[in-house]
N, C-alpha and C positions, 0 to 999 in steps of 0.2 A: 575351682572355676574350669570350665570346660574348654578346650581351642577350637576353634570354628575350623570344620574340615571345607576343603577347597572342593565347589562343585566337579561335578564329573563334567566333561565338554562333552557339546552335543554335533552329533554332523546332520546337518540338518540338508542337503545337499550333496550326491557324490556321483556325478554322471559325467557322461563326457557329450563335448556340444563341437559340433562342426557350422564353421563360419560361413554363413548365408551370403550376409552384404558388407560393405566396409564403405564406412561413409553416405548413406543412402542420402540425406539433405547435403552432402558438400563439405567439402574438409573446411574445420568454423575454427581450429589450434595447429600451429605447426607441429608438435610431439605428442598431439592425442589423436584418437581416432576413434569412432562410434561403429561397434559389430552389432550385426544382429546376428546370432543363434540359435539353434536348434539341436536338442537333446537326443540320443538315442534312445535311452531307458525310458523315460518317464513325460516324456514329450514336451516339455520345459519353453518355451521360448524366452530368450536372455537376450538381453543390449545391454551394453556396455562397454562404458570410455573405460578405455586403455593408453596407457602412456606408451608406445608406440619406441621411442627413442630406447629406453631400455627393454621391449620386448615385442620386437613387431611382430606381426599377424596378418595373416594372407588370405582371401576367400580360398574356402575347401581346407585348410588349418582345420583339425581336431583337434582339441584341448580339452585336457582330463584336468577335473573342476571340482571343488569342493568349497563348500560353504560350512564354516564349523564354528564352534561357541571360546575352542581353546586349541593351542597347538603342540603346549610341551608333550615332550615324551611321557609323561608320566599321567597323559591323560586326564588333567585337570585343566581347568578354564581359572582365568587369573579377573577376567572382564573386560582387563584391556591387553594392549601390547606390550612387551617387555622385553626391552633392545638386549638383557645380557641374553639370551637365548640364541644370540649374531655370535656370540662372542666364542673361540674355539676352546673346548672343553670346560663349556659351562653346561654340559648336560645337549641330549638331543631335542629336537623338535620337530612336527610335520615339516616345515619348514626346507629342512634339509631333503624331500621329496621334491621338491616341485621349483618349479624356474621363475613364475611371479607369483609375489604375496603384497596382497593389501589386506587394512583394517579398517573399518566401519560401521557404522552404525543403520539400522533400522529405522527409517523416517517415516514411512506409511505403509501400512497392510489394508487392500480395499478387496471387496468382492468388483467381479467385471465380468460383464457378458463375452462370448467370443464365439460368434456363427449365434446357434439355438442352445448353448453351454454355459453352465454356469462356470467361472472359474478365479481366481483368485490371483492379486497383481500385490506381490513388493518392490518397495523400492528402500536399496542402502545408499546409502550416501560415504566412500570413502574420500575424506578431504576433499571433496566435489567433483570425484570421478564418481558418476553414477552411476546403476547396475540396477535394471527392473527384470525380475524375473515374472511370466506369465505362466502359470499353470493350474494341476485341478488343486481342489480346494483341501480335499482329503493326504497328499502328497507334502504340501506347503501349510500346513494348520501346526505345526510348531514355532513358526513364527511369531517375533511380540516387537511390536513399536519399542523405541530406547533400548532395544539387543545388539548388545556390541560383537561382531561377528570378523571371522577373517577368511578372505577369498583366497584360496589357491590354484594355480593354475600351473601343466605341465602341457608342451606338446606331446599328443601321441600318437 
C-alpha cells in the first residue's frame, strides 16, 4: 500500500502593500479595523479586517504579505492549521518570519470589471475577518473556492 505524500504549498501571493485608508465607512469594531491597499509588484488592491489590538496598522504602514497554501518548514501544506508548529522545537515554520498570521478559507472567486479592465475579485474569509483581493485575472487564476489558505503579514 502506497502513503499519501503531503502536497507541496503553494504561494499564491507574495508582495508588499502599503496602507491607503483605514477605516474608510467608520470604525463599525472596537479591535478591528478595515485597510485598504495597494501593491507594488503586481498592482493588487487588498481590504482587509485586521485585529488591530494585537497588530496595529497605520496609513503609509508597508506590509510584506503573503498568501500561501501551507507554512511548515518543510514546504508541505497540511490544508489546515496545526497549532504544534507554535510550539518551541517542534520544527520551523514561515510563521516564524512574519508578525501576523491568520487562516482561511476561499469563499468566492468572481471576474469584475475595473475602469475598461477586465480583472478578477477573491474573497477569504478568516473566522470573519475578511480579505478581498482585486487584481488581473492572469496573476490570481490559481485560486479555487473551498482553498484553505494562510495570510502572513510583516511590517517593512
Amino acid at each position: 500500500m502506497q502513503t499519501k505524500q503531503p502536497k507541496a504549498a503553494k504561494t499564491l501571493v507574495n508582495d508588499v502593500f502599503e496602507v491607503k485608508e483605514k477605516d474608510p465607512d467608520g470604525k463599525k469594531f472596537d479591535k478591528v479595523s478595515r485597510i485598504i491597499c495597494h501593491s507594488d509588484l503586481y498592482e493588487f488592491v487588498m481590504t482587509l479586517d485586521i485585529n488591530i489590538d494585537i497588530y496595529p496598522v497605520e496609513v503609509g504602514d508597508k506590509l510584506a504579505t503573503v498568501l500561501t497554501t501551507g507554512i511548515s518548514g518543510d514546504g508541505t501544506t497540511s490544508g489546515s492549521y496545526d497549532k504544534t508548529l507554535q510550539q518551541p522545537g517542534k520544527g520551523t515554520s514561515q510563521m516564524d518570519q512574519y508578525e501576523y498570521v491568520m487562516h482561511g478559507k476561499v469563499f468566492k472567486y468572481k471576474d469584475v470589471e475595473k475602469g475598461n479592465q477586465s480583472h478578477v475579485e477573491v474573497l477569504i474569509s478568516f473566522g470573519g475577518l475578511l480579505l478581498q483581493l482585486i487584481g488581473e485575472p492572469s496573476r490570481l487564476s490559481e485560486f479555487e473556492v473551498d482553498m484553505n489558505l494562510f495570510l502572513l503579514m510583516r511590517k517593512s
